[in-house]
N, C-alpha and C positions, 0 to 999 in steps of 0.2 A: 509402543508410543512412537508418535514420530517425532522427527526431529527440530528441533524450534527454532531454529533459523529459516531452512529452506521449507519444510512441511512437508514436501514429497516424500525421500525416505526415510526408512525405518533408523529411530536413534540406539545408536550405539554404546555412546560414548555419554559418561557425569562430568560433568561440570559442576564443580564445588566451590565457593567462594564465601568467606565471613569476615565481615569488619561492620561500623559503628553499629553493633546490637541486630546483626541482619543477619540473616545464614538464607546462601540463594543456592537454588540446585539447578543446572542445566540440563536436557538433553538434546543433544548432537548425532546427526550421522557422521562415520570420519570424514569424508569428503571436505563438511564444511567445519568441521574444527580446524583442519588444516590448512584449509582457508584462512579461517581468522587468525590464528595463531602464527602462521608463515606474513600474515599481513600488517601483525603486531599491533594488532585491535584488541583489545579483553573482550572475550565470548561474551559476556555481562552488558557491557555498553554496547556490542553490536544486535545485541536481541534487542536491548531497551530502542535504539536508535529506530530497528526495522521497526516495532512494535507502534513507533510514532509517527512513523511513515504509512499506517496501513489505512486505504481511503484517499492517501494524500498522492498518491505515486503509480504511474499505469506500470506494473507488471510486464505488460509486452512491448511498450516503446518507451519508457523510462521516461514521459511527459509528468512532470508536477506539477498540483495545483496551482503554487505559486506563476508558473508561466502559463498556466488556465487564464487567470484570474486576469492577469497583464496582456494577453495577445484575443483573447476569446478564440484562441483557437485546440484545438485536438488532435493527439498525434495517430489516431487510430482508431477504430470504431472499438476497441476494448476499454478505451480511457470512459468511455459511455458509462461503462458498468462499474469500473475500477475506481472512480471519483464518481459516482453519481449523486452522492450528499451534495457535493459542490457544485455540478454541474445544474441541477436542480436549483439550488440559491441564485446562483448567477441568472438563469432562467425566469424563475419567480422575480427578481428584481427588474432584470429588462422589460418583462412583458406581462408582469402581474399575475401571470398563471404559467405552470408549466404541461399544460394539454392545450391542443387547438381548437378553438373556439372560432369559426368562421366558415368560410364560401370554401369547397374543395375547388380545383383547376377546371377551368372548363362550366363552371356551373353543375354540374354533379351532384345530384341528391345520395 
């Protein structure tokens, strides 16, 4: 199984946790348990948190939606694929469609 924070490595490590009526189970590579744990974040809230960031947040330039939304602009040609639900909206709103419908450059059939 891999690990459910970062995904790439192999998890190692349980994460157990129970209160109101809920028993959750983590798994972690150590790398980033010791991350979260030396960062004094609960494993628990830091997976829920990533988990609500995914779609929202580029991966390779760490651009968020939310500064999507506000600047129209893109921190990387990854943010393309990394938010594309969003990218797409904002798209379809500006210009009613999101494929090109018109004259190529040059007149170009």
């Amino acid at each position: 199984m891999k690990c459910q924070y970062c995904g790439e490595r192999e998890a190692t490590l349980q994460y157990s946790k129970q209160g109101n009526g809920q028993h959750i189970i983590l798994h972690f590579c150590a790398p980033c348990y010791e991350k979260l744990i030396s960062g004094g974040v609960p494993p628990e809230v830091a997976v829920f948190e990533k988990l609500a960031k995914i779609g929202k947040e580029c991966k390779v330039c760490g651009t968020t939606a939310s500064e999507f939304t506000s600047t129209l602009f893109l921190g990387c040609s990854e943010c393309y694929y990394e938010m594309r639900d969003i990218v797409n909206k904002v798209i379809y709103k500006l210009q009613g469609a999101t494929t090109h419908k018109g004259k190529r450059p040059g007149g170009e059939k």
